[in-house]
Each structure stands twice: as C-alpha cells, then as structure tokens.
C-alpha positions in Angstrom: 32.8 57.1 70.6 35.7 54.4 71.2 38.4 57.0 68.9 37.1 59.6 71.3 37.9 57.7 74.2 40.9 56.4 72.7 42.5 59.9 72.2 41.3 60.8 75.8 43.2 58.2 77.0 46.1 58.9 74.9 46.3 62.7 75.8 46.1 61.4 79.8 48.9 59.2 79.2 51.5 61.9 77.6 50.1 64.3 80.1 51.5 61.3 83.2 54.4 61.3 81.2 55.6 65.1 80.6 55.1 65.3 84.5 57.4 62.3 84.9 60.1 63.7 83.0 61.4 66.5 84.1 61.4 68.3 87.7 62.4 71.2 89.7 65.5 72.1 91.3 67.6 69.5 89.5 71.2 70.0 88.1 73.0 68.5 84.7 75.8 68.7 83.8 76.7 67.8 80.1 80.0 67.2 78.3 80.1 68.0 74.5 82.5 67.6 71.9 82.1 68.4 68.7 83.3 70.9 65.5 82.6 74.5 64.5 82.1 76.1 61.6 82.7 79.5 61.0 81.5 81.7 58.2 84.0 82.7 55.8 84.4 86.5 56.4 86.1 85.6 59.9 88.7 83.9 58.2 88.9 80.8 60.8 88.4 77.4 58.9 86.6 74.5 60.7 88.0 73.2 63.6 87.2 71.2 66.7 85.2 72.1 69.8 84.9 71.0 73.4 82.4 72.3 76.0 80.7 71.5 79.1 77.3 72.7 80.3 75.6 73.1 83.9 72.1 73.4 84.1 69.5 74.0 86.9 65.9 73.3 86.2 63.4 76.2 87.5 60.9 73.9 86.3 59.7 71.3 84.2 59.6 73.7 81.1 62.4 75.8 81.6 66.5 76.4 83.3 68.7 78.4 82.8 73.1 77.7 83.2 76.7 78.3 82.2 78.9 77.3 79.5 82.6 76.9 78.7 83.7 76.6 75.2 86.7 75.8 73.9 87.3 76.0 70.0 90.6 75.1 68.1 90.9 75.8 64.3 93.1 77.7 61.9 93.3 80.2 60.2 92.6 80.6 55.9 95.7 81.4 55.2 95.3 82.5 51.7 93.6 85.6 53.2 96.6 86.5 54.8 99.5 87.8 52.5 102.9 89.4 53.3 106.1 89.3 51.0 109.6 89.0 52.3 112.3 90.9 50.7 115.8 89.2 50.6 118.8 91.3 49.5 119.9 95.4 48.5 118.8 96.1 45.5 121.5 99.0 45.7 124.3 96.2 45.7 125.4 94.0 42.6 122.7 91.2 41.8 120.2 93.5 43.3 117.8 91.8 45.5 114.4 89.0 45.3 110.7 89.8 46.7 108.6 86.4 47.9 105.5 86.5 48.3 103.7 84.1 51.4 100.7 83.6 53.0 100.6 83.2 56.5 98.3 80.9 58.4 98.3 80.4 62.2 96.1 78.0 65.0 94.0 80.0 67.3 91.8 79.0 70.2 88.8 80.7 71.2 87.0 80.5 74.4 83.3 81.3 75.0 82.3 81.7 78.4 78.5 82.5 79.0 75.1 82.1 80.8 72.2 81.2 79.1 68.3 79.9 79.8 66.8 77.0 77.9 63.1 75.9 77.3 62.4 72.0 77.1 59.5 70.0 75.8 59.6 67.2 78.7 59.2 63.8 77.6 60.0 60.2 78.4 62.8 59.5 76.5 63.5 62.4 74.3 63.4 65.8 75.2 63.7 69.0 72.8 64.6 72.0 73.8 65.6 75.9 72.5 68.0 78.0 74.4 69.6 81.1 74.3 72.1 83.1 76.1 74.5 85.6 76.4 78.6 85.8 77.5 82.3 86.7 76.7 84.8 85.1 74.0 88.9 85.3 73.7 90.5 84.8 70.6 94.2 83.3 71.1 96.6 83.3 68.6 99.6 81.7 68.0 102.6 83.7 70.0 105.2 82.5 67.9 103.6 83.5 64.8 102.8 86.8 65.8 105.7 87.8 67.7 104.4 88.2 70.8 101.5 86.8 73.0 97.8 88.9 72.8 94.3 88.4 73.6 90.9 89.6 72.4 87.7 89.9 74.3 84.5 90.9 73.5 80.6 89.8 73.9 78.8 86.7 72.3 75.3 85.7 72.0 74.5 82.6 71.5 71.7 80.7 70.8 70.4 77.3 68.8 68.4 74.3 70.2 68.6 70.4 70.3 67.2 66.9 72.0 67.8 65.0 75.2 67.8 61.2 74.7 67.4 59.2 77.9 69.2 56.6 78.9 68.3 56.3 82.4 67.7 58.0 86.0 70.9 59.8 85.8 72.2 59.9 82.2 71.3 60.4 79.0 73.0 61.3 75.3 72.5 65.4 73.9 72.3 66.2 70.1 72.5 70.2 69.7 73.1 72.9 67.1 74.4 76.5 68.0 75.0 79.3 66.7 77.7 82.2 68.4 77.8 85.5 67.1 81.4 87.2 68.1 80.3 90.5 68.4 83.2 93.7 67.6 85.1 91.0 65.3 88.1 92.3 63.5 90.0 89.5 61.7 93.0 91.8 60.8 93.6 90.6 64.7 95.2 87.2 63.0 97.3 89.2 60.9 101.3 89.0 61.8 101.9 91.2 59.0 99.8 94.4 59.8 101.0 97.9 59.6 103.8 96.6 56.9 104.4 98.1 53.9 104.7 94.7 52.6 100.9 94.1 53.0 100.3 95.8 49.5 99.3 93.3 47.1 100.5 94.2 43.4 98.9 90.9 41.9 95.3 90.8 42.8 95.2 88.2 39.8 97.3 85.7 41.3 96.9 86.6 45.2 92.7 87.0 45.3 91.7 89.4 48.1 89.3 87.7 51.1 85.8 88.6 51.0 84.5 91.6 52.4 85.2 92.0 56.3 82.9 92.3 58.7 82.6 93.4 62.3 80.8 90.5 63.6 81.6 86.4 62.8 78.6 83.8 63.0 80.2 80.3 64.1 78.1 77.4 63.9 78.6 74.5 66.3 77.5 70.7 66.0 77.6 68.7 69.5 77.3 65.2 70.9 77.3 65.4 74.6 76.8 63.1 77.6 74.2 64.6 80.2 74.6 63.4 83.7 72.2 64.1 86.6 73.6 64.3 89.9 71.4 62.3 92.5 69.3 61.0 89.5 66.0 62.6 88.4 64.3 63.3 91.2 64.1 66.9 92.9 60.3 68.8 93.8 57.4 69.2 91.2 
C-alpha cells in the first residue's frame, strides 16, 4: 500500500509540475549558433551556422514559429576540376595544359516556418518540430564571374531539449535536419559549359560521387532561449 501511495503521489507531483512549465500565448525567442554538416553528394564541406528562432506557444504541448538560417562553408574542391591552357600550340614551343580544382565559399540562407511539440517540464523540456520554408545558395562573385542566386524549398525537421535557467531564460541543445529540395551542385561550378571540363585522367583526378537532386544538411545548435515578460501568459 505505502509504494502505491508513494507512486500516487509521485504521478500528482509531475502532473503540478508539467502545468507549471509551460503556458499559452507566450513568445521565445532563441539564438543559435552552431555547425552544419552536409552530406557529401552536395559537395559543400562543414561549415559554421547562425540562426535565430521565434516561437509562440498555442499551448502547453505545442507552438509553432519562424526561422532564419544562415550557413557559411566551402565548397570540396576536388570535385570541381577545370584545366587552363597557356600558350599556341601552332607557334614554336607549342603550348602547356594545367590542370586545377576550384573551390569557392558559399552562404546559404534558410528562411521557414515550422510547429514544434514539447514534453513540459521543470527544468528540461524535449521537444520535436518540423517545418517547412525557402533556402538561397550564394556563391562567391569573384569566383564565378558574376553575382547569382538560387532558391528553392526546404523541409526541415529534427528535435532537441530546453534547459531552464530561470523565469525568462534558459540554454537549447537541438539537432536538425534540412533537405534542399531541386539541388544541382553543378550551380558551384565556375567552369560549366567549358570544353575544359573533360577530365582525361580519371586515375589521378577521381570523379565526385553520384549527384543528386536533393542535399540533406545536418545541423548541431547551442542556443540561448529568452522569454519576453517571463513565463507567465493564460493556461
């Protein structure tokens, strides 16, 4: 009977403190900064990431919000290969074919809305979300001759935990995944269209893995969550 009573009293207690948590109509807004990792068909190595978050809670369990995403990372050059030709071969001492690979920096920007569901709790809070937006890929003007842009949809999704540090602020831990959807990496490619793209030595200049028309990137966060006018709002 008392281990009966016990877990009664127990369940009460976490039930007091899931309704303490989290309430209604309340906005955060987190900062996160962290890297991404894209998967090696895109082409883009691991760079850097900073992102901030608004979030309004419909209720204790779920919110939904916006996000801005800024990514900075480079290019794998090895996958991009063009060869200079210096010289006339119809002229005395006939001319010399290098070989280079080109890499570049490119920002990307995701820009999307998205709805979360959180496990209220006193101190830490997990939670899944998912959502849905744009992204622009930004390449280097200089390196490509000329400024362009590329935009297209990205899902999103991943989940992570809320540690409290008081009324208003707290520290965010989260993992997400963005699919860039109607991906074509040949976009990074200075060289395209050249004849000079033909590579004649496979053995010494490997060809990048198969492409692909969509690139996963998978993103690692700290951020710092701040509530406006603390925790309160309805239940």
């Amino acid at each position: 009977m008392s281990r009966i009573l016990r877990a009664l009293a127990l369940v009460a207690v976490s039930a007091s403190v899931l309704s303490a948590q989290v309430q209604t109509k309340q906005f955060a807004v987190v900062t996160r900064l962290g890297a991404v990792t894209p998967e090696r068909s895109s082409s883009l190595n691991t760079g850097a990431l900073l992102g901030i978050d608004t979030e309004y809670a419909l209720s204790k369990w779920l919110g939904i919000g916006t996000n801005i995403d800024v990514l900075r990372s480079n290019t794998h050059r090895e996958d991009f290969l063009t060869r200079l030709r210096y010289g006339n071969a119809g002229v005395g001492g006939g001319d010399s074919i290098y070989y280079q690979n080109i890499g570049q920096a490119v920002s990307t920007i995701n820009i999307g809305a998205f709805g979360t569901v959180r496990v209220p709790n006193k101190t830490l809070s997990p939670f899944i979300m998912g959502g849905v937006g744009t992204y622009t890929l930004i390449p280097n003007a200089q390196v490509n001759g000329r400024a362009k842009r590329k935009t297209d949809l990205s899902l999103t999704f991943g989940g992570g935990i809320w540690y409290k540090l008081g009324d208003r602020v707290g520290v965010q831990l989260d993992a997400r995944a963005m699919q860039m959807r109607n991906y074509d990496r040949n976009f990074f490619n200075p060289a395209l269209g050249r004849p000079e793209l033909r590579n004649p030595f496979p053995e010494d200049f490997p060809n990048p893995p198969a492409a692909k028309n969509t690139a996963l990137s998978t993103m690692f966060t700290l951020g710092f969550r701040y509530l406006p006018g603390g925790v309160g709002g309805s239940n």
